[in-house]
N, C-alpha and C positions, 0 to 999 in steps of 0.2 A: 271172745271169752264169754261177753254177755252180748246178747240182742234182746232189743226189746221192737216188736214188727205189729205195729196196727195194735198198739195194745190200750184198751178202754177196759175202764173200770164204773159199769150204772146202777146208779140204787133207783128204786123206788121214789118219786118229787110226785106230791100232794098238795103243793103251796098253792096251788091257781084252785083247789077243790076239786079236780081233773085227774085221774089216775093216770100217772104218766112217768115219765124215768127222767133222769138226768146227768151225763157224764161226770162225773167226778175225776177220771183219767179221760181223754175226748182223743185217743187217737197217737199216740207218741211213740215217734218211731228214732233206735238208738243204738249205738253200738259203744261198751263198754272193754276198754282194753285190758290185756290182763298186765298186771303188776302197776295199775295208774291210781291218784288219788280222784276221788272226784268229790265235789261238794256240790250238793243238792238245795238251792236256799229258792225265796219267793216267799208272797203273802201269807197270813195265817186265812186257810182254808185253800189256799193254792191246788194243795196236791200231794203235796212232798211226803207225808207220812203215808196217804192211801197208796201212794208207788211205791214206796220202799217194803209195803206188807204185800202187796201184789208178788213182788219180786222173792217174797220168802214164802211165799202161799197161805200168809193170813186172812188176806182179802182172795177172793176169787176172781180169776180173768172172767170180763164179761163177751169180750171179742180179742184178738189177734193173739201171738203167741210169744211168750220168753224163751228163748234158745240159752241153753248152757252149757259152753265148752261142745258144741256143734250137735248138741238133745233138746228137745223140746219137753220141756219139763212143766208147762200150761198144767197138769192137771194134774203132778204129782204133790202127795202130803207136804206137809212142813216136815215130817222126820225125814222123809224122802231128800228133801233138797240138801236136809242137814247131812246125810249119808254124801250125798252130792258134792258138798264142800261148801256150802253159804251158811254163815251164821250172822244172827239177828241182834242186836243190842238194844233193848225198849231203852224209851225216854225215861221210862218209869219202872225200874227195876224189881221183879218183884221180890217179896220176904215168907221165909217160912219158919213157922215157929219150930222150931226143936232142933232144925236142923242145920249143920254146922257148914262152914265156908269147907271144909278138909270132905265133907259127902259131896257137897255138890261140883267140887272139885274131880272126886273119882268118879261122879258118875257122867260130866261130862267128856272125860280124858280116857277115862276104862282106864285109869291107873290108880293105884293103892299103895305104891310104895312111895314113903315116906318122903325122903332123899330126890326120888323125880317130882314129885309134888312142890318143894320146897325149891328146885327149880325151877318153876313153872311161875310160881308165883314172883320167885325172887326177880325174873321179866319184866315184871311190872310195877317195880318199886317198893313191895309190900316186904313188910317185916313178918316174916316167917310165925316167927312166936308170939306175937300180940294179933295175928288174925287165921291162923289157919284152923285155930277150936275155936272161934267164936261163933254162935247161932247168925244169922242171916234174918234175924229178927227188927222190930220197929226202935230196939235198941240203938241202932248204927245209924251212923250218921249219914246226909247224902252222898257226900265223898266217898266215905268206910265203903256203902253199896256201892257206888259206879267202878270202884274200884277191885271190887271181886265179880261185878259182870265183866269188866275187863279181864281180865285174868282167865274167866272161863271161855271168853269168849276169842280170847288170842289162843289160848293155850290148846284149844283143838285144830289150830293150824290150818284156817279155813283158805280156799283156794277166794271166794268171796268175802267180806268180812262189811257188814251195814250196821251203820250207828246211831238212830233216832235220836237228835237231839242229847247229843252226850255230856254236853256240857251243865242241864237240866241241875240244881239241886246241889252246885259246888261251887266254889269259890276261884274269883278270878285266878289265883295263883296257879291251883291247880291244872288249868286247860292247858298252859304253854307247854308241861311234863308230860299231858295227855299228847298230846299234839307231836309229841317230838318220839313220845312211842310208838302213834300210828306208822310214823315214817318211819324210824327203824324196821319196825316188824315188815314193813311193805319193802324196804330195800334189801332185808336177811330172806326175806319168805316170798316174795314178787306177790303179793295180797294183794289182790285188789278191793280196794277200799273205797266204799261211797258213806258220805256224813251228810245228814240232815241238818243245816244249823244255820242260824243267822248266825253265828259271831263271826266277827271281822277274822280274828286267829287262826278257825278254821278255812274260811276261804280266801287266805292268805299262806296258805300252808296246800292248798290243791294243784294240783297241774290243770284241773278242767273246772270251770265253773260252769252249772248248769241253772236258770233264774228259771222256773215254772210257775203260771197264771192260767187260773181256771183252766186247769188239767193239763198243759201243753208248754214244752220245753220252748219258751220265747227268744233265749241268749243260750249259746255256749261258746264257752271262750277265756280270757284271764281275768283274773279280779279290777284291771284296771279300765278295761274297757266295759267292762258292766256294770260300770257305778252310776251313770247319770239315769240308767233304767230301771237300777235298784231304787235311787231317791225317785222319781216316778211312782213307783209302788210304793212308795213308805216302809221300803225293807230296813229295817235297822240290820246293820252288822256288827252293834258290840254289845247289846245288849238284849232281850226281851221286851225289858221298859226303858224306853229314852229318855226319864227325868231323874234331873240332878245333874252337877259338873262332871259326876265319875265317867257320864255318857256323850263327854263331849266330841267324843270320833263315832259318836251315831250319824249315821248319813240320811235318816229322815229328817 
């Protein structure tokens, strides 16, 4: 469904005062099945979001290739891949002034009528009449947002479907509703679904856990057997920040 074959991703490294480059991605080689979940977790600075843009073509391949549904797609645009079937969910959703949940809706769907709209949405939990006119402005809340990127980003029926830290900016209660929709939609729609996240929920909710360190898939496997290597790293799994009681099933 996906490959991922010799794929690195190097910026520009000036730290020693030496012009020179540095992997950021060093090489990871993968094959992603169609209709599986997978949860993408490791260090902050790991990897995990420059692969996950790589994969949608925000970042550029610097060597090897992304195979999609048996095409090499290395060097096509973002709209391209979106044409393709992969859709992208930033950590950080953006806002536009003026413009409503109900536009951005048809213009990711190419639908306009009412009635399918109200569909689409009603998918993901949302009350029809309290957000489908509302602007998509610094008004809303981080929930209110993550929850209309959801929507758009289920509702074009992606054959791929990537989450950057989706949990970002909501409240505990929310993830578990989030989490039980991924799965739905991946068992009506065979989506394959990859989540950026340390929470424990999400990759307790995966079929494949994959732990990446300084660019390179170290673990793949179940949540149960990758935990003495996540505490190793200092990966939390239920929170961002480990302090306080609330975070007492952090495993750093």
């Amino acid at each position: 469904m996906l490959e991922l074959k010799n794929l690195y991703f190097t910026v520009p490294d000036t730290s020693n005062g030496n012009a020179g480059e540095r992997n950021i991605i060093d090489g990871i080689n993968f094959n992603f099945e169609k209709g599986k979940f997978y949860a993408i977790t490791g260090p902050n600075g790991s990897g995990k979001t420059s692969l996950a843009k790589l994969i949608m073509g925000i970042n550029p391949v610097s060597h090897g290739s992304i195979i999609f549904d048996g095409k090499d797609i290395s060097s096509l645009s973002i709209p391209e891949r979106a044409w393709a079937g992969i859709s992208y969910s930033f950590q950080q959703p953006a806002r536009f002034k003026g413009i409503t949940f109900r536009d951005l809706l048809s213009i990711a769907t190419g639908v306009a009528d009412e009635k399918k709209l109200l569909d689409i949405i009603s998918r993901v939990g949302i009350c029809p009449l309290s957000f489908l006119d509302k602007e998509v402005d610094a008004k809303l809340s981080g929930g209110e947002i993550k929850k209309i990127e959801l929507a758009i980003t289920i509702a074009a029926n992606p054959k791929l479907a990537i989450y950057d830290e989706p949990d970002t900016g909501i409240d505990l209660w929310t993830i578990g509703p989030m989490v039980d929709l991924l799965k739905k939609e991946l068992a009506e729609h065979s989506t394959t679904t990859i989540v950026v996240s340390h929470n424990r929920i999400f990759l307790e909710a995966a079929d494949v856990i994959l732990i990446i360190d300084k660019g390179r898939f170290v673990y793949t496997g179940d949540l149960e057997n990758s935990r003495p290597l996540l505490a190793d790293l200092s990966v939390c799994t239920y929170h961002d920040s480990c302090e306080g009681e609330e975070n007492a099933g952090c495993l750093r």
